[in-house]
N, C-alpha and C positions, 0 to 999 in steps of 0.2 A: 036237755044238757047241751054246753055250747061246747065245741071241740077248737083247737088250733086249727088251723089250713096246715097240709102239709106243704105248700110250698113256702109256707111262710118257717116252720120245724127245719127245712132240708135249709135255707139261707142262714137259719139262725146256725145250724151247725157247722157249714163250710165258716161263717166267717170265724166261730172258735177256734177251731183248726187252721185256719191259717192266720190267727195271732190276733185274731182284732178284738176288741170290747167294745160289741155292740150296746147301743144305751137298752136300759129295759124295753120289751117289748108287753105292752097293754092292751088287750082287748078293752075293745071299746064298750063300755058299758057304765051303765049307774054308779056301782061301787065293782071296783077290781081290783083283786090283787098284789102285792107288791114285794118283792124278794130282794134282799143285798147279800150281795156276794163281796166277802174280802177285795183290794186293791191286788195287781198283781205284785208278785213277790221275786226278789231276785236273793237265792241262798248260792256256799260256797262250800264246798268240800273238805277234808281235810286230808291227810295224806295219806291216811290207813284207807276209806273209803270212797266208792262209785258213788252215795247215794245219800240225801240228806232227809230226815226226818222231820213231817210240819202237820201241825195242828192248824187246821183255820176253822170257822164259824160260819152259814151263812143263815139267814132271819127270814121269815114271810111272815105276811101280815094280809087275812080278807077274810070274807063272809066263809063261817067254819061250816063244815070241818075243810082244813084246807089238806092239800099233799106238795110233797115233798120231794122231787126226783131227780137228781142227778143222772145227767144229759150223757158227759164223757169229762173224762180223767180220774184223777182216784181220790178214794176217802181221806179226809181229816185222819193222821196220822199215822198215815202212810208215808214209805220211803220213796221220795223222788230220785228217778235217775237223773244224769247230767242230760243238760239239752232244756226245750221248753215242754214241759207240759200245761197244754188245755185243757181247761176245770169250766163244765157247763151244767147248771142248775135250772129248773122248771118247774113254777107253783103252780096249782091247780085248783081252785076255789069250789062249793058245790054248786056251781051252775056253768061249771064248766069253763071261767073265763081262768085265762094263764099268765101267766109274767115269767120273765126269763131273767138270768144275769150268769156274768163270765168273769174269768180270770185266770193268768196265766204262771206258774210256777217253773220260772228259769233258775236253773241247776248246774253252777258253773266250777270248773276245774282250774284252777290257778296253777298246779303241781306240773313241773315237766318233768316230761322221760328222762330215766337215767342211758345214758352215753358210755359204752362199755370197748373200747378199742382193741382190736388181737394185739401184741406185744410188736413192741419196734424187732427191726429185722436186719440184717450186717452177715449179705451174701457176697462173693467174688462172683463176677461177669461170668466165667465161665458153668454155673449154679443158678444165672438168673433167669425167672422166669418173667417171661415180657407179659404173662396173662397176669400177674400179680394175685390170683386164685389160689396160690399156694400157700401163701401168707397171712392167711384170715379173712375173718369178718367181724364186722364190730358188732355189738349186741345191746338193743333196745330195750329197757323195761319200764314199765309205767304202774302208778298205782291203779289205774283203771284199765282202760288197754291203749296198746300199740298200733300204730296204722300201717308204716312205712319203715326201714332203714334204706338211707341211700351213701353208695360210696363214688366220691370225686376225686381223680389223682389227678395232682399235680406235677408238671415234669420241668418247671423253669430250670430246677438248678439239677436234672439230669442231662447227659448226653446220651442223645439216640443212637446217636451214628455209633460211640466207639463203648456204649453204655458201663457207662460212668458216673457216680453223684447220689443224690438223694432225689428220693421220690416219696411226696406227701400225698397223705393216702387220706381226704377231710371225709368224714362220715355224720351224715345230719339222723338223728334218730328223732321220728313227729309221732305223738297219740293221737287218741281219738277227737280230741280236742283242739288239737292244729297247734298243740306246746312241742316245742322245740327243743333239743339240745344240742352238740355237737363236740365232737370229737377228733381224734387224728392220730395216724399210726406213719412211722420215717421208715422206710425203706432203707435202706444206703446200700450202696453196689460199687464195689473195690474190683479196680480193675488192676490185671496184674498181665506184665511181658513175659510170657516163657518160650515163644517159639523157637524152634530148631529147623537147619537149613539146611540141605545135600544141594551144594550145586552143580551144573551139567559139567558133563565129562567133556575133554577135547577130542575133536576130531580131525581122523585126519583119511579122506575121502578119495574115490577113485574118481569121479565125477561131482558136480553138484547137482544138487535137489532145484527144481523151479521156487520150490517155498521157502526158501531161504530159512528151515527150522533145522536147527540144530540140536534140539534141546531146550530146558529149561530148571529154573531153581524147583526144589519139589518144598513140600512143610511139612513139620508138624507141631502139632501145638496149636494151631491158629483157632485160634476163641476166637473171643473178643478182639485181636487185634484187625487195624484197617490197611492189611498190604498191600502197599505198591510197587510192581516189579518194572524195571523198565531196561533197554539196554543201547547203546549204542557203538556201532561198526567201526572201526578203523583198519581203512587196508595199510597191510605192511612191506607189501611187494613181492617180488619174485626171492627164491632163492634155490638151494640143492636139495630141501628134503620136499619141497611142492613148490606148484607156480603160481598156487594162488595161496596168499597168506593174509590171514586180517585176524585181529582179536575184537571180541567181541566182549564189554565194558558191562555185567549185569549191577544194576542199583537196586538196593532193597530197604526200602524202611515202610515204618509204622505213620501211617499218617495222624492215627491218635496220639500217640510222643513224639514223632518227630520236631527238631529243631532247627533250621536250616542255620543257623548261627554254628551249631555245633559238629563236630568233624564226625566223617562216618568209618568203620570199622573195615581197614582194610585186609582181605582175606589172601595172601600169597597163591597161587599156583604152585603147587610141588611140581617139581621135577627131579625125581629121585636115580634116574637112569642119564648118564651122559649122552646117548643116543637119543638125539628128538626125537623121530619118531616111533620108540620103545613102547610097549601097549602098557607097561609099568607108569608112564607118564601121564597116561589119558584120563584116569580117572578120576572125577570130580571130587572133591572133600564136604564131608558130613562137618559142622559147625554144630554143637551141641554143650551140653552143660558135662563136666566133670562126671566122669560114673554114670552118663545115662545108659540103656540098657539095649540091646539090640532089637530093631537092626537099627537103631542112631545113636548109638554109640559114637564118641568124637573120630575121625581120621586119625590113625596115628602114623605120621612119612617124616619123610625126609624133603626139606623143601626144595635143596641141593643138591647134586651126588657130592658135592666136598664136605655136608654137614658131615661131622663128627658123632651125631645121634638124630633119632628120629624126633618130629615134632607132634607134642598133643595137639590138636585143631581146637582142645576146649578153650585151651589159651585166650580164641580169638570170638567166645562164646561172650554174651554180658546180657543179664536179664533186662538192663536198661539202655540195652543199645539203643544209639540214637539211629542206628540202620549199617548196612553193608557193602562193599565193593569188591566186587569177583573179574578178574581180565580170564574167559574161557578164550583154547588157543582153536581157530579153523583152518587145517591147512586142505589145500585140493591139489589132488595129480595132475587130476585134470587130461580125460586120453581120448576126452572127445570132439570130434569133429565140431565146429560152428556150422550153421543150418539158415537154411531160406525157403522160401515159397513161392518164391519170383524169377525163377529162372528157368526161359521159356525152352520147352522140349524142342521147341523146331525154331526155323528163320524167321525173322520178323519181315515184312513189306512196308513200306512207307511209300504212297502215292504221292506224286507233284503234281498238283493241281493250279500252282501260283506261276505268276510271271518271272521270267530268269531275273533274277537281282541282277542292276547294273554294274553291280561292284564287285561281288562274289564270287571266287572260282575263276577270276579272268588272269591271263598268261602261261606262261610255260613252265609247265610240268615234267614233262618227258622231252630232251633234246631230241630226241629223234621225231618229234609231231609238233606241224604249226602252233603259233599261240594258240590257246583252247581259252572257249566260256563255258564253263561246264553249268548245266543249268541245275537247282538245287531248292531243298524244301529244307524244314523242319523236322529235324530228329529228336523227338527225347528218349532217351534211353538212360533207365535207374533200374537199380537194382538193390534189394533189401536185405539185410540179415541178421540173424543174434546169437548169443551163447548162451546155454545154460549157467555157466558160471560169472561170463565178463555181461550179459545182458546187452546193453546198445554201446559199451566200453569197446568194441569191436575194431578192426583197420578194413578198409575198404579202399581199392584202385583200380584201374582200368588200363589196359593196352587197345587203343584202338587202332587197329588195322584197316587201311584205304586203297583202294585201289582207283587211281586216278587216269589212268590211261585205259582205263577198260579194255585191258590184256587176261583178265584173271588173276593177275599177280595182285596179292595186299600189299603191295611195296613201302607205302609211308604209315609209319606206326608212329602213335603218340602216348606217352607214359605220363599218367597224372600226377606219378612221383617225380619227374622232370619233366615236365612241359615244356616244349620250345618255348622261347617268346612270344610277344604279343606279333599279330601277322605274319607267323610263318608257321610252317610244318617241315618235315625234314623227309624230303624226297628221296625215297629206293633207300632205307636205312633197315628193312628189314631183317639182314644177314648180318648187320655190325651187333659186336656186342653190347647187349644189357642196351639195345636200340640206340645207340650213343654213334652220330655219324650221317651221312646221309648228304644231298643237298639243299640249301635252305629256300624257301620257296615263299613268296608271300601267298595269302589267298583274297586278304580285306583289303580292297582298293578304293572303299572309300576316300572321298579327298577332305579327311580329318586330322585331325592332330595326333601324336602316337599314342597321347594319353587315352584316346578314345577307341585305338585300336582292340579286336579283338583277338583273346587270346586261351588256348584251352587249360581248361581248367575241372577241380571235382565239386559239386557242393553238398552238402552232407545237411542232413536234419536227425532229430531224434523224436519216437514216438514213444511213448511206454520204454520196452525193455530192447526196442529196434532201433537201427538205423539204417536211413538208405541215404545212397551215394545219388546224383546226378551228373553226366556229362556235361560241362554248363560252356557259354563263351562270356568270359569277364575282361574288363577292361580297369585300367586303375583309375579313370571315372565310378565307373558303374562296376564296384564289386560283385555285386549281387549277380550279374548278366543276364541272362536271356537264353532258351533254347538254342541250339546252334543248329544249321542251316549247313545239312553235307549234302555234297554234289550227287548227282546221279550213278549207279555203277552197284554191285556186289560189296558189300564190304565184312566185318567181325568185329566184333570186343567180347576181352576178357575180363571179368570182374575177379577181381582175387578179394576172397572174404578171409580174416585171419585175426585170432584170438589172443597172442600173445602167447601162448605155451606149445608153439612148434604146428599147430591143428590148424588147419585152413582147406576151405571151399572152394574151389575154381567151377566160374560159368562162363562158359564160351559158348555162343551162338553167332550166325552171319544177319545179319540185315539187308535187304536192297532196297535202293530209291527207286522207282522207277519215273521216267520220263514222262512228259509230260506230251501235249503234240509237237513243238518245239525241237531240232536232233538237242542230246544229249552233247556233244562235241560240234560247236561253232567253230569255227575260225573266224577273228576279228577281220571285215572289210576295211580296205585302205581309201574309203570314201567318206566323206564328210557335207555337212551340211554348214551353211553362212546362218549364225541365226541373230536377232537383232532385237532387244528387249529395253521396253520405255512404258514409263520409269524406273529406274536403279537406284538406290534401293525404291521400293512397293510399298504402299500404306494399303490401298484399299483395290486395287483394280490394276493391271500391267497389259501393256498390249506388245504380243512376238510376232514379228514378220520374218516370212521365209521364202527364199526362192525356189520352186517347183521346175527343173528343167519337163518334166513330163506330169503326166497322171499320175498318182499314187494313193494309196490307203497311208493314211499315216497316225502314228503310236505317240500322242503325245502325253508324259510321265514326269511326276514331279516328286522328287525327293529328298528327306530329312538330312542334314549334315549328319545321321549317322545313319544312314543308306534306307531309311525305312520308308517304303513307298507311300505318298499323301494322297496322290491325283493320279488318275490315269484318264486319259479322252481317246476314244478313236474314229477317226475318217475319212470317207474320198474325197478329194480336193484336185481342180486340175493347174495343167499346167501352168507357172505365173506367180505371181510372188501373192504369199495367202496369208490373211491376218489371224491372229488369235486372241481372243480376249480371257486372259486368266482371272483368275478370284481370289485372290492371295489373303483373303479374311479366312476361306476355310483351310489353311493349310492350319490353322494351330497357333502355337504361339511364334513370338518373333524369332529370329536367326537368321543362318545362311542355308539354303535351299539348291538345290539343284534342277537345273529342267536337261531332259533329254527328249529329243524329236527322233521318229524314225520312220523314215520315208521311201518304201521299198530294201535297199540295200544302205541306203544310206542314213547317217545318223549325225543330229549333231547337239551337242551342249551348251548348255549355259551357267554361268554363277549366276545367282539374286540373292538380294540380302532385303529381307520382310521387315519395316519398321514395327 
């Protein structure tokens, strides 16, 4: 007896199974076998049932007795289900040779799922839920079976922010079959205004807060709506019942209805007490609907002490407000001091390390002491401070006290709320009143114009919630000025800090310059120097000759038409007339220049003017 190979059985049956129709397979022999099997078949369902019902036939033919065997799928009149089934048959001859044949019975569902949607929905905002879980599910059903429901929402024509609109809710119900149907369920979300307002009480304070809070509008009601509270300051100045007064302007609307075309709801201040600052006045008004219940129930006052009757506040209540305007009152007594962190416990020292300015501190001071050159450095002296209530709004000034004779006495005071003039200070006026008096003294001898004179002055900056003062020296060139440059000697300033409501700071400390190697108190010599400069004016190189009756070290100094030192040289040279070569490229830009020689005791000057 001849048998199939099973590797040849195990191919014949993958290829059934995976859909193909293999041609007959024959054993090789004299006379073999031969089987037909039906074409494949494609049936269709109907919509009561999964499964179709089919007769088919297949025939063999070879040397009897033959057999008969069905491989895989199922018998002639049997119910196929949907999908494909593989149908494999195998004749068997008596000598053992085989033949095979296949065919495939596809079982197809045309019928799609029915599409079942939860009922459309019509909630207000305040009832919605954003999971949409609360609202149903749609419901699948198929004549065979179900695979899948899915649900997709749609949010074009809702709003998120103030959630408002419709929301389409698309539901695909798929069988087993990959039939589709679909469906849809509408949301809609009604958005509705009902909020109610208390706004802040007025106050009226012993001091202020650093945090500028006074309060604020409270709610309730607030769903759905999108409030914006905002407020803006207006001071209103001093008066009898406080020294600091400002109202403070609260905005309220819905940014989901709001319309800026449209006017907003303005809310009175009662004042039901003639007395400002009556505690019957301070309380802020509840803004509510008619009959709502406590504790927001409407205000009921008097906006006047002249009204004739109280006033409902629901009056000024509207489900459709376009928004609100409340003036709360701040007044402050205000009984505290202004404050700093700059005002040194002890004397300050300033070292002189520089050359005496030629210009500065030269002449008479004191009748009773030859002309003086007092020799003199760089003071700055600032001082900072703030309020709790006025912040960097503050007043700030200075009494500087001088003592120029170095006797002890601060005799020449200077007030930044009246400053002398430009180059002068007002000598021994310490005893006159409110410093008014004195004798007028120049100190800037520079040889400038008076426009460029210096003269004292305060300058002021702000930082944050500060401001600090400077002792400055300004000119009506040069606003801005520059450090000022005081003589040698003991001296004081007062800074007076002061807020506007009676409160003020006083810092009084002393300073001293100290000298330099140089004495502190020259008297000018009545000796001079011939000096002789070529070319006048200088582009690029000047040569000074000088006559030397003896040996000396000499100082020679070049300075700015406004006294500021450019060049200095110094050395021994003997007796006899000695040259100098200058470099008039480095002094800067062009102008007029100063030279000063100084040759043991004596000294001499020059004009040059730098092309």
């Amino acid at each position: 007896m001849r048998f199939l190979p099973l590797l040849l059985l195990t191919a014949f049956v993958q290829s059934i199974h995976a859909g193909n129709h293999p041609a007959l397979i024959h054993w090789e022999s004299d006379s073999l076998p031969v089987i037909t099997c039906p074409g494949s078949v494609t049936l269709i369902t109907d919509s009561f049932t999964c499964e179709v019902a089919f007769d088919y036939e297949v025939t063999a033919s070879g040397e009897e007795p033959i057999n008969i065997q069905q491989l895989l799928g199922l018998p002639s009149g049997s119910s196929f289900p949907i999908g494909t089934t593989p149908n494999g048959f195998m004749v068997t001859d008596v000598q053992g040779n085989t033949a095979t044949c296949t065919f495939n019975v596809v079982v197809l569902d045309p019928v799609s799922p029915t599409c079942i949607p939860p009922a459309p929905v019509s909630v207000v905002c305040e009832q919605f839920d954003p999971t949409l879980t609360s609202y149903g599910m749609a419901t699948g059903t198929d004549n065979c079976c179900m695979n899948t429901t899915t649900d997709t929402a749609l949010y074009d024509q809702f709003d998120t922010l103030c959630l408002r609109g419709t929301i389409t809710r698309l539901f695909q119900a798929k069988d087993c079959s990959g039939n589709t149907s679909s469906c849809t369920q509408r949301i809609i979300v009604n958005y509705e205004q009902d909020y109610y307002i208390k706004f802040p009480n007025d106050q009226v304070l012993t001091n202020c807060n650093s945090t500028g809070v006074y309060g604020e509008p409270l709610f309730f009601g607030e769903d759905c709506e999108l409030l914006g509270v905002s407020f803006e300051d207006e001071f209103t100045g001093w008066g009898p019942d406080a020294c600091y007064k400002f109202e403070r302007v609260w905005t309220v609307i819905n940014w989901c209805t709001y319309n800026p075309s449209n006017p907003l709801i303005w809310v009175p201040n009662p004042t039901p007490n003639a007395i400002p600052n009556s505690p019957v006045n301070l309380p802020g008004p509840t803004v509510s609907a008619c009959g709502a219940l406590p504790p927001w129930q409407p205000t009921i006052v008097k906006i006047s002490p002249v009204d004739s009757e109280a006033t409902n506040y629901c009056t000024f209540w509207s489900a459709n407000a376009n928004g609100y305007q409340y003036k709360q009152l701040i007044k402050i007594l205000d009984l505290a001091d202004p404050v700093t962190s700059s005002c040194p416990t002890s004397g300050l020292t300033f070292a002189d390390s520089s050359f005496n300015h030629p210009f500065y501190w030269n002449g008479l001071f004191n009748p009773l002491l030859p002309s003086q050159d007092l020799t003199e450095t760089e003071v700055a002296l600032s001082f900072t401070g703030t309020d709790d209530c006025a912040g960097s709004n503050v007043y700030l000034s200075y009494l500087l006290f001088l003592d120029l004779d170095a006797d002890g006495v601060m005799e020449s005071v200077i007030n930044s709320n009246n400053p002398p003039p430009a180059d002068t200070i007002y000598y021994n006026n310490h005893l006159s009143p409110s410093f008014i008096g004195g004798t007028p003294r120049p100190f800037d001898n520079r040889p400038v114009p008076q426009t460029q004179k210096w003269q004292f002055k305060i300058a002021q900056s702000v930082q944050g919630l500060e401001r600090t003062a400077s002792v400055r020296w300004t000119s009506i060139e040069n606003p801005v000025g520059i450090v000022p440059e005081l003589p040698v000697g003991t001296h004081k300033i007062k800074w007076l800090l002061e807020d506007g409501c009676g409160n003020e700071y006083v810092c009084e400390h002393t300073f001293t310059v100290q000298p330099n190697t140089i004495s502190a108190l020259e008297t000018v010599q009545d000796k001079s120097l011939s000096l002789r400069l070529e070319p006048n004016p200088v582009t690029d190189q000047a040569r000074l000759s000088v006559y030397l009756p003896e040996r000396e070290q000499t100082v020679l100094s070049v300075f700015s038409a406004d006294g500021q030192l450019v060049q200095r040289e110094t050395a021994t040279h003997d007796a006899g007339t000695q040259l100098f070569t200058l470099d008039a490229k480095a002094w800067g830009t062009s102008g007029v220049y100063w030279l000063r020689l100084e040759a043991g005791a004596r000294v001499g000057w020059c004009k040059v003017v730098r092309m």
